[in-house]
C-alpha positions as CSV (number, residue, x, y, z in Angstrom):
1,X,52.4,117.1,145.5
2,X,51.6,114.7,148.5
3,X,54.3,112.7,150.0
4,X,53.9,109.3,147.8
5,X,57.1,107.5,148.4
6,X,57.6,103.5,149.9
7,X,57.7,103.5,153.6
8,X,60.9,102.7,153.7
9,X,62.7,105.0,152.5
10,X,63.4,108.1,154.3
11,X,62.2,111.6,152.7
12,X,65.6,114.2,153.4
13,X,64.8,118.3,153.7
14,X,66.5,120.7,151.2
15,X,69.3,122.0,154.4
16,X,70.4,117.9,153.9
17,X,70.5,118.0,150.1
18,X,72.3,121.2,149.9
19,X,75.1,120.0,152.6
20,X,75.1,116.4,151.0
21,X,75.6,117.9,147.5
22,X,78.1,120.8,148.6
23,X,75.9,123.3,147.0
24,X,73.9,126.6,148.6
25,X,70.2,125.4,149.7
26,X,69.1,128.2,147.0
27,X,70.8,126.1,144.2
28,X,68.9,123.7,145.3
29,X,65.5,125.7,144.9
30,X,66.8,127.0,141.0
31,X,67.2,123.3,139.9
32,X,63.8,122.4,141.6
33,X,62.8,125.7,139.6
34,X,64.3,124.8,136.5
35,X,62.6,121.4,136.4
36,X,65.4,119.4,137.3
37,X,64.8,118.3,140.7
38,X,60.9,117.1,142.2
39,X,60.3,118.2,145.7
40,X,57.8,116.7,147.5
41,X,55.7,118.6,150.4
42,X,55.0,117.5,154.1
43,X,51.7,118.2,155.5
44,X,53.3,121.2,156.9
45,X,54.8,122.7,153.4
46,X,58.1,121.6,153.7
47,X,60.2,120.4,150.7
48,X,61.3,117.1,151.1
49,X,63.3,115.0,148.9
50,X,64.3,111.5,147.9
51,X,68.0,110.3,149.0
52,X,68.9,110.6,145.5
53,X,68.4,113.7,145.5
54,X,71.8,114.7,146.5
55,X,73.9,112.1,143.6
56,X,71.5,114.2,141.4
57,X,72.6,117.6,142.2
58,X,75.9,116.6,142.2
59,X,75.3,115.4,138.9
60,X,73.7,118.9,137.8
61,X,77.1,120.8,139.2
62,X,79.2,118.7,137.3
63,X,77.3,119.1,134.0
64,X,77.2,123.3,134.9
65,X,81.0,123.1,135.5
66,X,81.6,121.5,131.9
67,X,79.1,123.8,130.6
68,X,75.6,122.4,130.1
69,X,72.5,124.4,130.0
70,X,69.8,124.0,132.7
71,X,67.9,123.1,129.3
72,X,70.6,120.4,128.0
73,X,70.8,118.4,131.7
74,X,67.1,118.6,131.4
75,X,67.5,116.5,128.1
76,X,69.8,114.4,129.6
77,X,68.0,113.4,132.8
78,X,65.4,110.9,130.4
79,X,68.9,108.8,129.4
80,X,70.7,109.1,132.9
81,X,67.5,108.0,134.4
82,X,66.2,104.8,132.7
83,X,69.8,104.7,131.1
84,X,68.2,104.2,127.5
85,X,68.4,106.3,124.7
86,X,66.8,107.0,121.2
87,X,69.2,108.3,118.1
88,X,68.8,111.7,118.3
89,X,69.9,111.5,122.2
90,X,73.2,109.9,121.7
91,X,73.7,111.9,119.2
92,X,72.9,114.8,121.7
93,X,75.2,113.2,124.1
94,X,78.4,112.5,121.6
95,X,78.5,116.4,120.5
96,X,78.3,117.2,124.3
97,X,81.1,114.7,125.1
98,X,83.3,116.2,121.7
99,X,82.8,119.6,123.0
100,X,84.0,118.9,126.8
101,X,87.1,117.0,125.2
102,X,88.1,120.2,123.5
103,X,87.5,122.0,126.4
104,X,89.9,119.6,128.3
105,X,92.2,119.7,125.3
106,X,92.2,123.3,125.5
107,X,93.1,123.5,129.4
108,X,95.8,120.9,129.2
109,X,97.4,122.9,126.2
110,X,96.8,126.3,129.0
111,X,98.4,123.8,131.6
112,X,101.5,122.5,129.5
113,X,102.7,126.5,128.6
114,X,102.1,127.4,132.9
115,X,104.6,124.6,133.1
116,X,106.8,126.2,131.1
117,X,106.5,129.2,132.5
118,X,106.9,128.2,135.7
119,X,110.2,125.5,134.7
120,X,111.8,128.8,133.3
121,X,111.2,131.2,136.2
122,X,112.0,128.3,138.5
123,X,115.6,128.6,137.3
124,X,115.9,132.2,138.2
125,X,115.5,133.6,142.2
């Protein structure tokens, strides 16, 4: 792919997304791998990359953290992009938000008993 963007806006290298987005510049290369992130190329080769680039991966580490598939984000992106959505994605996106809530639920519940744990052993040297 040619670089194809408006003049004004500044093309970054992978090194800048990966240290903008706190993530490894191979992360970087897996989500351009997995479809997820579009790299563009200088005349010389190089990977270069809108500034949204990094609010995207950021976006793809917090959706890995709650536990989305490389697949799942990938269905997600359509909605997150143009911030529309047909039935069967919010649908999609209401089981994904039920399932991180028990998650929460479940940590919180973990959290509550290390409190009492640590309340009790608190009162003893």
């Amino acid at each position: 792919m040619t670089v194809t963007v408006d003049a004004a806006e500044r093309l970054i290298r992978i090194g800048e997304v990966a240290r903008g987005a706190g993530v490894s510049v191979r992360a970087v290369r897996y989500y351009e791998q997995q479809g997820l992130l579009a790299a563009e190329r200088s005349p010389s080769g190089q990977r270069l990359y809108r500034q949204d680039a990094i609010v995207r991966v950021r976006f793809f580490q917090q959706m890995f953290a709650a536990g989305l598939s490389s697949r799942r984000i990938t269905e997600l992106l359509p909605c997150w992009d143009t911030g529309h959505t047909d039935a069967e994605q919010r649908a999609m996106l209401r089981v994904e938000r039920e399932r991180i809530q028990a998650k929460i639920d479940e940590l919180q519940a973990a959290r509550a008993r290390l409190d009492e744990i640590i309340a009790i052993t608190d009162t003893h040297p």
